[in-house]
Structure formats: structure tokens, C-alpha cells
N, C-alpha and C positions, 0 to 999 in steps of 0.2 A: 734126634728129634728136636723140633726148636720152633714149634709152633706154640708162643705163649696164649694166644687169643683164646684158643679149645677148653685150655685150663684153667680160666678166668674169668669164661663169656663166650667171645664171639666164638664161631665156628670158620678154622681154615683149615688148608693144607698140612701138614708135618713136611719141614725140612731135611735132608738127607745130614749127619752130622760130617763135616768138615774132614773128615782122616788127619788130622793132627797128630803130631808124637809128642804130648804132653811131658812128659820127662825129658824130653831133649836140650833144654836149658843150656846155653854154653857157659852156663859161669855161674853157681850155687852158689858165689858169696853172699853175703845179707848187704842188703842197701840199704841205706842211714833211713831211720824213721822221719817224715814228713811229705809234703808234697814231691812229687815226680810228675813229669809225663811220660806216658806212653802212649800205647791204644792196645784197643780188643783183637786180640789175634785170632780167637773163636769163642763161642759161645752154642751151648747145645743146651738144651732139657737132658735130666740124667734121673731116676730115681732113687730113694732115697735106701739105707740100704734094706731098712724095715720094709719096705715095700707100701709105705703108705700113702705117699707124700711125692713130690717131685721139686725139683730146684736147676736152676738155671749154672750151669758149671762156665766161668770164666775165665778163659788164660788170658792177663794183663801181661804184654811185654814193654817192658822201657823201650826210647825212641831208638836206643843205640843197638836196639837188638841182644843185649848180653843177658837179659835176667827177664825171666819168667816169673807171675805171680800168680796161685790159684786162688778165684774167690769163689763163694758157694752163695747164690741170692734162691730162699725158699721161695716158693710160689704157690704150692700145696701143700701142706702139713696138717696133721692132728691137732699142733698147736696155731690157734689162731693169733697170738703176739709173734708167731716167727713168720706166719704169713703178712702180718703188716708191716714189719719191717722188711720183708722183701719186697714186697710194693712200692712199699717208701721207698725202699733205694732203687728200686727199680726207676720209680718216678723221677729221680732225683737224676739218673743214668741218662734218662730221655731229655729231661732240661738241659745236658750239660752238651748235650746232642744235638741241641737244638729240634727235637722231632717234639710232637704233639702226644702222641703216642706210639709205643710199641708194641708190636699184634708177631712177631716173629723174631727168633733170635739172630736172623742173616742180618737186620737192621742192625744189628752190634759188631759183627766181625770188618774188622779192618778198618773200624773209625778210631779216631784220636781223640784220649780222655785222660786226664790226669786223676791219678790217685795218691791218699795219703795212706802211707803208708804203716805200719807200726810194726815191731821186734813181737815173737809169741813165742812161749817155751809151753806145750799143752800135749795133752792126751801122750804123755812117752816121748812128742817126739822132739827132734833138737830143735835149737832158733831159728825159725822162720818166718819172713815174710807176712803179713796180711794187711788184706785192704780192707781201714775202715771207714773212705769214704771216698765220694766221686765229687770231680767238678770240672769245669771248660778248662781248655789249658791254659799255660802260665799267663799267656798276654792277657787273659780275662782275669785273673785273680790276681790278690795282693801277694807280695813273695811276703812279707810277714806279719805276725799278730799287730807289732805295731803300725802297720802302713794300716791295718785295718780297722783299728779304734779310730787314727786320723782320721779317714776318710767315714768312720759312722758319726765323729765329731763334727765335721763336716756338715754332712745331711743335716744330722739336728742342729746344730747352726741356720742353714736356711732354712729349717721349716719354724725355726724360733721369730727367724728377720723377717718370713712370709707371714706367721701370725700377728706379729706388733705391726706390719704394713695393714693387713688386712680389720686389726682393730682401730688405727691412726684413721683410717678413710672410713669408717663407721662413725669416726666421732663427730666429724665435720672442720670446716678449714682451721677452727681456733682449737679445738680440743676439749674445751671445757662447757659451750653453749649446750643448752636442750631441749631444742625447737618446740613450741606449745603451739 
């Protein structure tokens, strides 16, 4: 199923889920923690096991095809902090997608999205994979922390040079007159 609209408002159809073979992975190595691209290979609604709640199941594949990543984004829960942060990132999914919004999960399958990735050793089981966050691919984003201070040194740069222009031309042609 992978109609998110129903579950959060609007009223649509339910989509059929994908027949994916989610453990077919060609290659369970762990991938270095940080940015990657891939895209969405499928995405369905799944419930939760409690039966109370529902969440959006993601298979992430890298671009080369060798490794699979499962993410789990809430969209119904008992807990309302696990439903905002799946909104959020859902929100965040749609920005990087450039869509407005997303009313369906086919909207996600087979588009291209990079994710960062991080190492997890939890609940028993060995190091795996997880995605703690989305964004457009590489050509949109900075490849490092430092290219990314630059460039917000940058911005605040011109908004420093656009405010000193913007009070220069308030003051009048000398600077220091004040018109009576």
C-alpha cells in the first residue's frame, strides 16, 4: 500500500506494493558513513509491528547498483514526536525531489536522491547501514563541511555588503548631512 494522502488527510487510492525482493542485495558490505547517491528503488506503507501506527518502508540503492539501504519514515504512530520527524523527513524527501508535495509512495520509486549515510550496531543486530538524511544529488550539494562554511561565509558576506549599501544610500550623497 502506499497511499500516504488517506493517512494524513487527503483521501486517494492505495497503490499495489512493488514485488520487490528486499534482501536481494548484491553485496552486504557496509558503505563508508557520509553522503552517497542513489535513488528510491521502492517505497510502500507497511504497518508497524504493534499494529498501531504505519510507516513508509524505503529501499535506498546506490547508483552502481551493489548495496541496498532500508529506511523506515513514521507517518502514523502513538508517538506524536516520531510522526513529526517523519513528516519532516518526508518534507525534506519531497524538497530534494523537487515535488510540492507527496500524496503517494509511487511518487518515490525510481527517483534519484542522495543519502547520508551512518555505521549502526542496535537491537542484536551486526553494522548496518542507516539513513540519517536526504538531499538533491551531488551536483546540488557541497562535497564537504568546509566548502559549506565557505559558501554560508559567502551569503553572509553579501548580505553584510547589501546592508552597508542599503544604509550608505539612506544617508544621502555625503554621509553625514541631515536634511531639516
Amino acid at each position: 500500500m502506499g497511499n500516504i494522502s488517506s493517512l494524513i488527510g487527503n483521501n486517494q487510492q492505495y497503490i499495489q506494493p512493488g514485488g520487490v525482493d528486499y534482501n536481494a542485495a548484491t553485496n552486504k558490505n557496509l558503505l563508508p558513513a557520509g553522503w552517497m547517491d542513489g535513488y528510491i528503488e521502492s517505497a510502500e506503507i507497511r504497518d508497524t509491528k504493534s499494529g498501531t501506527g504505519q510507516y513508509i518502508y524505503i529501499v535506498w540503492r546506490t547508483l552502481d547498483g551493489q548495496h541496498l539501504v532500508h529506511d523506515h519514515i513514521n507517518i502514523k504512530n502513538t508517538n506524536p514526536v516520531a510522526v513529526d520527524i517523519g513528516l519532516r523527513t518526508l518534507g525534506t524527501i519531497a524538497r530534494a525531489l523537487g515535488l510540492e508535495s507527496i500524496d503517494d509512495t509511487e511518487q518515490l520509486n525510481g527517483r534519484e536522491i542522495a543519502a547520508r549515510l551512518a555505521i549502526e550496531e542496535s537491537g542484536g543486530w551486526p553494522a548496518h547501514n542507516v539513513i540519517k538524511a536526504y538531499a538533491k544529488n551531488s551536483t546540488a550539494r557541497p562535497k564537504r563541511a568546509s566548502d559549506l562554511d565557505k559558501i554560508r561565509h559567502q551569503i553572509r558576506g553579501n548580505e553584510n555588503r547589501n546592508q552597508q549599501a542599503n544604509f550608505r544610500s539612506a544617508e544621502g550623497p555625503t554621509g553625514d548631512e541631515i536634511p531639516f
